[in-house]
N, C-alpha and C positions, 0 to 999 in steps of 0.2 A: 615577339614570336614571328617568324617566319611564313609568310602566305600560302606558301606550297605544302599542300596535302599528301602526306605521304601516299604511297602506292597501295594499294587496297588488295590486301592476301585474302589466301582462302587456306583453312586450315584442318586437321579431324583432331578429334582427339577420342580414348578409348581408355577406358577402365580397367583394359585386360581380363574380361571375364570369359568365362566357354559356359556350357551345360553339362557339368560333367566332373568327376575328379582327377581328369585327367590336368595338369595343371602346366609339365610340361607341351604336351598339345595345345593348351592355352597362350601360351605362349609363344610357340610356334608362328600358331596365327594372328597374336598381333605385330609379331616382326612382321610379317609377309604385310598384313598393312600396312606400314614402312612400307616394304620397298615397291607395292602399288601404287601407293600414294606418289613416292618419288615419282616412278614412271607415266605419272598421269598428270605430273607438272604441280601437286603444291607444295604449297610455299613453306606450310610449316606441321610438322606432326607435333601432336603433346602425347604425355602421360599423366594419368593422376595417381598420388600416391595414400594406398592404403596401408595401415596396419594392421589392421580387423581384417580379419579374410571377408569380403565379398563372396556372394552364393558362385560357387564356380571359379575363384583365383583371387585376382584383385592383386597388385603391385606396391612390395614395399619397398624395394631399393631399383628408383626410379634411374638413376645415374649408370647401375652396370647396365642396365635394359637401353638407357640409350646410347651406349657405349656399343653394343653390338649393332644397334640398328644403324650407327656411326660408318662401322665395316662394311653394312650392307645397303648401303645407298650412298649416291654421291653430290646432290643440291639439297634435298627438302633438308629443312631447318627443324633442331630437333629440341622442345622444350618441356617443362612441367608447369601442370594447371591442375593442381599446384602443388611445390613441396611444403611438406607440413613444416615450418619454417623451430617452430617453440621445443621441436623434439629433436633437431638434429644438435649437433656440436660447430657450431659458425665456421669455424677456421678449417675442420673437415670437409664440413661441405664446399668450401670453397675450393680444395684443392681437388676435389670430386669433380666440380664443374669445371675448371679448366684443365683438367686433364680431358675431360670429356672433350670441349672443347677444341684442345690442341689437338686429339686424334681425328676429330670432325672437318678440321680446318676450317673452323670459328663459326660452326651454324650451329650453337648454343642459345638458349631463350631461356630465363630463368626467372618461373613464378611460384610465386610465393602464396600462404593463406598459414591461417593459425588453428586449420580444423575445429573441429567440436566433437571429439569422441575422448569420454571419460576415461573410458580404457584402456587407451592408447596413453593417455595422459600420465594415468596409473600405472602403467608398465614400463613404461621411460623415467616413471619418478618425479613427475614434471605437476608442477598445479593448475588444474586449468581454471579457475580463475584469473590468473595472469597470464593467460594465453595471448591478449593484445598487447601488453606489457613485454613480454617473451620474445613475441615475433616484433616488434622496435627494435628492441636491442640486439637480437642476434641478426634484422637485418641489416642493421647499422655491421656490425662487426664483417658479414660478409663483404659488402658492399667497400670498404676498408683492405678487405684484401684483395678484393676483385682488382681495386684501382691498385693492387703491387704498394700497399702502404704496408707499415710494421703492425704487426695484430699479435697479439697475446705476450709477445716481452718485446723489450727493445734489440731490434737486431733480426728481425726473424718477419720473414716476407715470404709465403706462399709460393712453389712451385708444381708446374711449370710457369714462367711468368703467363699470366692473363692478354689475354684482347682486352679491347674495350668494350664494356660493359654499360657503358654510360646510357646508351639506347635501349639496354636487351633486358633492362630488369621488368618484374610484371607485379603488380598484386591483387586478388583476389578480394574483394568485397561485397558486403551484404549490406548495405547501409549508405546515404548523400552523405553522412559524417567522416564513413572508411574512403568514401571516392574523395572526400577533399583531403583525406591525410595523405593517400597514393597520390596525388597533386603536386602536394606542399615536399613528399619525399622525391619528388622528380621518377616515379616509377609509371611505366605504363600501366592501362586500367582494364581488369580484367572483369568480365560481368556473367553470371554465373547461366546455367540454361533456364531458372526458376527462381522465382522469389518466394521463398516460403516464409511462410506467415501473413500473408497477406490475399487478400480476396481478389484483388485485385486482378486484371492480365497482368503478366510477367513486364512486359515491354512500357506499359502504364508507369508500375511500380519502376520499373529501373532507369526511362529517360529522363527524371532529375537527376538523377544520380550523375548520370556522366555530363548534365548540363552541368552541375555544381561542379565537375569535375572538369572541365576545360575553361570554368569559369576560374578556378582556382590557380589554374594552372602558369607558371610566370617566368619557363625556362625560354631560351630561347629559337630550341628546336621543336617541333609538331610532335606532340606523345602520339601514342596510338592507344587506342580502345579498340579490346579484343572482345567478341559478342558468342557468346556460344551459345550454341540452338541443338536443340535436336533437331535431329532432318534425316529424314527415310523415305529415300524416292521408291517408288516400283514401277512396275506397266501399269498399276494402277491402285486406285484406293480398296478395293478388299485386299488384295494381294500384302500391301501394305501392313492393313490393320491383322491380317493373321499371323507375320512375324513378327510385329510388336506389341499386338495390343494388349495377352494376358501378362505379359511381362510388367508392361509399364503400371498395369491397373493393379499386378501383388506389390511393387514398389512404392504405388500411393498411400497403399493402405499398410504397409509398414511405418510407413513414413507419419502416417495420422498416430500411429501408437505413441510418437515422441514427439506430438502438436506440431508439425511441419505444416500439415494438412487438415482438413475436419475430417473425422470420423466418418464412415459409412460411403465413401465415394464412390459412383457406378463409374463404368469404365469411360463416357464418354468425357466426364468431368477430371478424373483421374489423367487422360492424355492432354485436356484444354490447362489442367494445373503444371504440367511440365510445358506448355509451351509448344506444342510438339506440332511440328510440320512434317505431314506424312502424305504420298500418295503418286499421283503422275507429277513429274518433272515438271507440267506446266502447271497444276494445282500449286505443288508449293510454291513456286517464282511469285504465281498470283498472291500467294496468302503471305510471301516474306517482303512482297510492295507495298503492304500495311504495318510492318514492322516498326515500330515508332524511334528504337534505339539503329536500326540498321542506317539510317543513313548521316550518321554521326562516328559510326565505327569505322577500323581501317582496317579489322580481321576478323573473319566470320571464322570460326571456328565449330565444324560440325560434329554432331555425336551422335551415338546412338542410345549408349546408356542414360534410362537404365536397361533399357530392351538388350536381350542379347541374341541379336539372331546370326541364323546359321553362317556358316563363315565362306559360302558360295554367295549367299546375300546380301552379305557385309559389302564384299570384295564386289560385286554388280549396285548398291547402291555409292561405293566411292565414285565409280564408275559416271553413275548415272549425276553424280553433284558435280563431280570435274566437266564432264562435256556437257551438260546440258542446263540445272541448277542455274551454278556459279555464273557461267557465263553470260546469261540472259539478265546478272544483276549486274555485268557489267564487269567482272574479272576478267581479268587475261593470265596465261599462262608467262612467266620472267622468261623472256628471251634468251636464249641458248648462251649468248655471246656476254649474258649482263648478267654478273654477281646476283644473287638474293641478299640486298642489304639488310643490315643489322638493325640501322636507325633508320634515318629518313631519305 
């Protein structure tokens, strides 16, 4: 492996939700984060993709969504965290990402996870007890067309041809067992804002994981571990806690209904179980210098959800992690003149 650490991004990512059934609206606004984000210098936006509607939107065809933000930005790197990998059709999705891709001029990121909604499961036709089974094999098949190999008959290669993908693939895990399988598949390691099921703090729980994971790990280039946090600067700590706190606190206690969580969570427990960094710019920096996975990661990837605050707030908290946040942990914005590499 090579000594040199990659470059350390700063990332958001968004669920696409609004307050409202206005869904086009919702939408609206999470392009326009695109192209905020762009213009505030990072490095990479995600999406996550739903099939169950979310209270207020929630995104199931993550591909056309970043196909437009594609149009409407010209560096930030555009990926999914993650696509529900067991429900799509492999050789589809592959021509989905490099078309996307090819119209972005290769600032494509593609992650992967195998979900956990039976319904979604159900509606696709799909078992989800072979859910980890599922997502093997159709990553395998993507991964096959990515590299412009023959997939599904002899003769028959994926267009538009692909980039290289060998750096840009991600997967999502909940488990030291999924971190060393993302290792041994040569994909980057994606780590989620929460560990549920666990009593633990999130950071606790999750930095074997990525120690088992760079311990496993035997390519010859630096992976990257992408870290997602929630993170909600303001002027300050009330200010904070009133656009996100009743949100995060009906989310835990959902979340408890399907043992995510224990039962009966007050809300200050409910924010400390998501991990949640909220408040002045200089509070969180102080509280993500305790961060036990952050200094093993090479992409902080910020979010809000499951909070959905207003969309003057959203757009002043990207704000407030690009200039002030990020920086003070030591990000910089990619140089005008210098690509947003792929790999390392």
């Amino acid at each position: 492996m090579t000594s040199e650490r990659p470059r350390f991004r700063l990332g958001f990512l968004t669920h696409v939700q609004g307050r409202d059934d206005d869904i086009a609206r919702t939408y609206r606004n999470a392009q326009e984060l695109f192209v905020v984000a762009d213009e505030l210098g990072f490095d990479v936006g995600w999406v996550a993709q739903h099939h169950v509607s979310l209270g207020g939107g929630g995104l199931s065809s993550p591909w056309t969504f970043l196909a437009h933000a594609a149009a409407r930005t010209t560096r930030i790197r555009l990926g999914t965290a993650v696509t529900v990998l067991p429900l799509e059709d492999p050789v589809r999705l592959a021509e989905d990402i490099a078309t996307v891709d090819t119209l972005s001029g290769g600032r494509v990121e593609f992650g992967v996870g195998s979900g956990s909604s039976e319904v979604e499961y159900a509606a696709f036709g799909k078992d989800v007890t072979r859910k980890r089974e599922l997502t093997s094999e159709n990553l395998d098949i993507v991964r096959q067309a990515l590299d412009h190999r023959e997939v599904g008959t002899p003769g028959f290669r994926i267009q538009p041809r692909p980039g290289d993908f060998n750096h840009r693939v991600w997967q999502g895990v909940f488990s030291e067992q999924g971190a060393r399988y993302a290792a041994q598949s040569g994909s980057n390691l994606l780590l989620n804002r929460a560990a549920y099921g666990f009593d633990a703090p999130t950071d606790e729980v999750q930095r074997p994981w990525a120690d088992a994971y760079l311990a496993a790990w035997d390519r010859v280039h630096r992976p990257r571990i992408g870290l997602s946090r929630f993170v909600f600067p303001a002027k300050d700590r009330r200010t904070a806690l009133a656009a996100i706190g009743d949100d995060v606190h009906r989310a835990a206690l959902r979340m408890a209904e399907h043992g995510a969580f224990p039962k009966g969570l007050d809300a200050d427990e409910a924010l400390r179980r998501f991990h949640s960094f909220y408040g002045h710019p200089e509070e969180i920096v102080a509280a993500l210098g305790q961060e036990k996975v952050l200094p093993v990661a090479t992409d902080l990837i910020t979010q809000f959800n499951p909070a959905v605050p207003d969309h003057d707030a959203a757009v002043r908290a990207l704000e407030l992690i690009a200039t002030e946040v990020a920086p003070a942990l030591g990000w910089q914005p990619a140089r005008p003149a210098e690509p947003v590499s792929a790999g390392v």
